[in-house]
N, C-alpha and C positions, 0 to 999 in steps of 0.2 A: 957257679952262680953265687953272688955277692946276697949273701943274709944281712939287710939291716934292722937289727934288735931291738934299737932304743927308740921308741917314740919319739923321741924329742933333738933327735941328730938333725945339728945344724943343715940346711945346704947350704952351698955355695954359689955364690951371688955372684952373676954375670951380665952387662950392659953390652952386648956386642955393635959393631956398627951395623947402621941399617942395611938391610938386606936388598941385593944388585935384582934391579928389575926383572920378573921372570913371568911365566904362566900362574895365573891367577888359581888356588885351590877353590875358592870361592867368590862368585863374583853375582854384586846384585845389582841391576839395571831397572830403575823408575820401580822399586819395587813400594807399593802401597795396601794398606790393610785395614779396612773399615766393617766394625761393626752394625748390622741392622738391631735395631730394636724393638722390642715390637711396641705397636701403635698402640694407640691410648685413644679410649672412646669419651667422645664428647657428646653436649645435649646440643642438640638439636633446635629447640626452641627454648623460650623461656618454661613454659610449661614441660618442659622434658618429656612430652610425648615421642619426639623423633627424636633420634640420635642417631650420630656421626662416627667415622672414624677418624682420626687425625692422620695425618700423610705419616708413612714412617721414618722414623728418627735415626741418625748416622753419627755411631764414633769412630775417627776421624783418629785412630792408634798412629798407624805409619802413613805417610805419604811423602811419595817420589823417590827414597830413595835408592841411594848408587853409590856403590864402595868396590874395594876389590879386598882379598885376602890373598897374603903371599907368602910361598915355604917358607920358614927360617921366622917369620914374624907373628909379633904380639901386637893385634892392634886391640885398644878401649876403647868402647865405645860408650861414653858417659853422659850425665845429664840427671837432673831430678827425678824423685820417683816417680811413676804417673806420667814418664814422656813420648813411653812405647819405647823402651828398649828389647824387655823381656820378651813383648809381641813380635818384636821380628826378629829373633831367635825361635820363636816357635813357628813364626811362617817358615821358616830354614826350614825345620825338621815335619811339619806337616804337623805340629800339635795345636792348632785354634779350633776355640769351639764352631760347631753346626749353620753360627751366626754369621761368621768369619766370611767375607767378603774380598779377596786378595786382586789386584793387578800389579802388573811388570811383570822382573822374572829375577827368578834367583838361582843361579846354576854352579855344580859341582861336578865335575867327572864326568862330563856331558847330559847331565839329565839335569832338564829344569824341574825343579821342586817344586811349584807352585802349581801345578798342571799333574805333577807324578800322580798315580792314582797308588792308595793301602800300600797294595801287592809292593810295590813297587820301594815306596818311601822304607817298608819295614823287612823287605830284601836284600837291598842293595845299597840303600842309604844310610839307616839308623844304625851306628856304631860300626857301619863297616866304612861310610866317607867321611861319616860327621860323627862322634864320641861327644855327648853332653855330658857336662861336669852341673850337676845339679846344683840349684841353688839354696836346697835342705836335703842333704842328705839324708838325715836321721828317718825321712819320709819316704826318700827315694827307695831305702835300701828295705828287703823284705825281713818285719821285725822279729820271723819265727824259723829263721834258717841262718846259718853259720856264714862271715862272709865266704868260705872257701867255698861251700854247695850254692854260692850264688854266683861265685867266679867259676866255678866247674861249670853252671849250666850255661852262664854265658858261652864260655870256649864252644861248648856243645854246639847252641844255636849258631852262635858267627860262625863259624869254622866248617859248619856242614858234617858233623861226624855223626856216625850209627852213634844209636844208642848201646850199643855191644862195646862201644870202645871202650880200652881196657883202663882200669882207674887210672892206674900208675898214669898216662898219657894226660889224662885228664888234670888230675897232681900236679903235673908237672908244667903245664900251659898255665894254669891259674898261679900259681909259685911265680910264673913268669911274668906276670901280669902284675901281680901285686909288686914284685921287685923295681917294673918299673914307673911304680908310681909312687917307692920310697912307703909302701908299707911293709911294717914289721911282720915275717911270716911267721913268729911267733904266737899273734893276734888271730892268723888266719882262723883258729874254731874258735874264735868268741860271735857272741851275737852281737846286733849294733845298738843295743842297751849297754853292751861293756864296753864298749869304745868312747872316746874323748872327742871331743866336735874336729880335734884336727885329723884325728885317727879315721874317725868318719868320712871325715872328706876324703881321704886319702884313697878307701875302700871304693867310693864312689868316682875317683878319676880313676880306678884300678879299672873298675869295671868298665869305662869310658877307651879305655889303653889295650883290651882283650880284641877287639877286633882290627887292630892298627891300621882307625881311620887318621888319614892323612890331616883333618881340620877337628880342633875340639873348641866344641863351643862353651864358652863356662860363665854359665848365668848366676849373677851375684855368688862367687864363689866364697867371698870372706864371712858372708852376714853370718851375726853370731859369734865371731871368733874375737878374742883377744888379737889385740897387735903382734907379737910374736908368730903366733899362730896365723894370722894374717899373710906376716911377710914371709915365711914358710913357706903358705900356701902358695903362692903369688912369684916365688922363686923355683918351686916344683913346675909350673906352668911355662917359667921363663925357660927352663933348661930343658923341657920337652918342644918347644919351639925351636930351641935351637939344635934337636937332634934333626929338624927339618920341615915339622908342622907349622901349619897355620895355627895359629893359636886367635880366638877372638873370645873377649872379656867385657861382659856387660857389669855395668857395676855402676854405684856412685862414690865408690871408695879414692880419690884423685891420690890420695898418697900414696896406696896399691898401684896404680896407674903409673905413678912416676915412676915408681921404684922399677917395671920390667919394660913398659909398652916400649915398642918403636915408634908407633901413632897414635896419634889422639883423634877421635868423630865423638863432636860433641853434640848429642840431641839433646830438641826444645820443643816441643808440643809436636812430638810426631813426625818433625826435620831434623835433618842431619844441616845442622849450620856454621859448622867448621869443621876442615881435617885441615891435621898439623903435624907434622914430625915431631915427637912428645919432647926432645932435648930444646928445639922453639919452642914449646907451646911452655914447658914449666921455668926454665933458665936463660931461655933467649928473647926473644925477640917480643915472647908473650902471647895471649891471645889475642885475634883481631876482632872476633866480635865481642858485645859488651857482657853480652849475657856468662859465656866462656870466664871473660873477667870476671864478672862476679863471681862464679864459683871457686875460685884459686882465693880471690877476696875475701872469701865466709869459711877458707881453710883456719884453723889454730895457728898455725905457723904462720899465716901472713897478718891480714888484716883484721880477720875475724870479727866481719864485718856479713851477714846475711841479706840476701839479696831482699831487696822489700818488694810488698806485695805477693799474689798467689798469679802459678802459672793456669792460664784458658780453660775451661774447661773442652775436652776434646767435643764433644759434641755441639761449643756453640763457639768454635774457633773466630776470631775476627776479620775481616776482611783482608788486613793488611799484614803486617809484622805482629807476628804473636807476642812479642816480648817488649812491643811498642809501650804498652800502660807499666811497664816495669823501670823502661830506660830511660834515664837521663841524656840520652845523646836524641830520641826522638823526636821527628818532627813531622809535617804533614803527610811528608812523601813516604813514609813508613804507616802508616795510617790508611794510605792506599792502593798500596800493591806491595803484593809478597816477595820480597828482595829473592834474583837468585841466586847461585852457588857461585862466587867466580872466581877466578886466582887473580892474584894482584896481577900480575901482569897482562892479562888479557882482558879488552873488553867485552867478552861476550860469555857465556858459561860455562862452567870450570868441564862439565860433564856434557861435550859438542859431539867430541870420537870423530867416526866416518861414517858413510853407509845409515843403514836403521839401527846400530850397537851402539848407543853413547859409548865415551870413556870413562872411568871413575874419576872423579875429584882428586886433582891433585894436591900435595900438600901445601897448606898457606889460602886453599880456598877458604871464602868466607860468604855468608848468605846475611849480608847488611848494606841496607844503605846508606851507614856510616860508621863502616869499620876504624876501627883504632889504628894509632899507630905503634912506636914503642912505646913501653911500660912511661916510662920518663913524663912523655906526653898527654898523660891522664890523669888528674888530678886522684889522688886516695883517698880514701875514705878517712875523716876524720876520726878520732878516738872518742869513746863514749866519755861525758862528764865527769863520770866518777873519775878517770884515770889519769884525766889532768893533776898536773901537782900544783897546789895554792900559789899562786904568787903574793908575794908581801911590801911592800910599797917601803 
């Protein structure tokens, strides 16, 4: 076994080609997730002798949808904060609150998740199909035990083993575990006070990599990190994909994004309104809906340009296109009906399939009633006042 020592040993950076269509590790069909809230009581009369309940109130996290995850690949799935990304990562794993409301379905290794009951999710699923890569480690990890005694009890629990079993075995599955998540097992008896936010993370896909679940889910993995540390992170993800996982990245980080994904699923108020092969979506061809644009627009490296206005609130979403009061491309027919997913080449939607199974959205789908075309085609955002240079007559 290879000892990596040095906290801060580069990896190596690989873009492989997109990976040849195969069986899905994860696949979610119409999958939707709404919050109830609870009701708010009202008067009655003027006198506020009698009083009311009001009807109960719904947020409106996920709705519809449908993707697939496949060996070998990285897909992003991006969007502003507050779009329901994080929510449907935790309908994946069975973590929403009591409130949690779910339809569709969202299936791995044959058992639909959304339906699985405890027993089931925290046997068979949690870290043995699906490994979460936490989005704070520092929180996930337990702050009064060593990572090695937390990587030992994982092996424990995944694995199935007596509690008789002999250290050394235990040693040596957790050594294995950290190794392949490029932490230093020199670090292994520090606490996660003595670790460094990369080293932390590190611990925390360690932990994710103990039960060699075939899909890791890594919910805002960079937040907090320095750039370096970033593309580290984000390069460790990429070459664990490519030993044959699914890899899926919830994030608003686009530059993380370019640098490993094969795909891009770009959510807006709770839809998924484009997927995109990520080499179209950043240096080809572009994105085709507006909102997409806009975020590559409000990157530093391009336009640096923020999208205006605020995105719906979930609970009082608008009839039509939720990104309608933001876009400059909008017009009535967005205003009254919710555009849906489709691929340029087909008139009807992206996600048809056969039978009662949709199929996922293929790449280049878009959820607009007037999708872009190339970059070329769209006027840019101008540059702020200050940045003009004087002209002199």
């Amino acid at each position: 076994m290879t000892t990596r020592s040095d906290p801060t040993e580069a990896l190596p950076t690989h873009r492989p080609s997109p990976p040849a269509p195969s069986t899905p590790l994860l696949s979610l069909r119409g999958l939707s997730v709404r919050f109830r809230m609870p009701a708010e009581e009202r008067d009655g009369d003027r006198g506020g002798r009698r009083r009311g309940t009001a009807p109960p109130r719904y947020v409106a996290a996920v709705t519809d949808a449908t993707l697939d995850l496949l060996p070998g690949e990285v897909l992003a799935l991006v969007g502003e904060s507050g779009c329901g990304k994080s929510v449907m990562a935790g309908a994946v794993l069975g973590l929403l609150p009591g409130n949690a409301e779910i339809a569709g379905a969202a299936m791995a290794g044959g058992i639909d998740l959304t339906t699985a009951d405890e027993r089931t999710l925290a046997r068979r699923v949690r870290g043995r199909l699906i490994g979460l890569v936490p989005q704070s480690p520092g929180t996930h990890l337990t702050p009064v035990r060593t990572i090695r005694a937390q990587l030992e009890e994982a092996v424990r629990e995944l694995h199935g083993l007596p509690r008789r079993t002999p250290r050394g075995r235990l040693r040596e599955e957790a050594e294995r575990a950290a190794d392949r998540a490029w932490f230093p097992l020199d670090h292994l008896d520090a606490y996660p006070h003595e670790l460094s936010g990369g080293l932390a993370q590190r611990a925390a896909t360690a932990l994710a990599l103990v039960g060699d679940a075939p899909v890791l889910l890594a919910d805002e993995p960079t937040t907090g990190l320095d750039r370096p540390l970033v593309e580290r992170t984000v390069d460790q993800l990429r070459l664990l994909a490519d030993q044959g996982r699914g890899v899926l990245i919830v994030t608003h980080d686009l530059a993380a994004a370019e640098r490993v994904a094969d795909r891009i699923a770009v959510m807006y108020a709770g839809r998924i309104v484009e997927v995109a092969q990520a080499r179209e979506f950043f240096a080809g061809a572009g994105p085709r809906h507006p909102y997409a644009a806009g975020l590559l627009d409000a990157l530093p490296s391009r336009a640096f340009t923020p999208i205006a206005g605020m995105p719906p609130e979930l609970s009082r979403l608008p009839g039509g296109c939720a990104f309608a009061a933001r876009c400059a491309h909008a017009t009535d027919v967005c205003r009254e009906g919710v555009p849906a997913l489709l691929t340029p080449s087909a008139p009807g939607p992206a996600a048809t399939g056969t039978g009662t199974v949709p199929a996922a959205p293929a790449s280049g789908a878009v959820a607009c009633h007037h999708p872009l075309g190339a970059p070329a085609a769209r006027p840019r955002p101008k540059p702020p006042a200050e940045d003009l240079e004087p002209v002199h007559d």
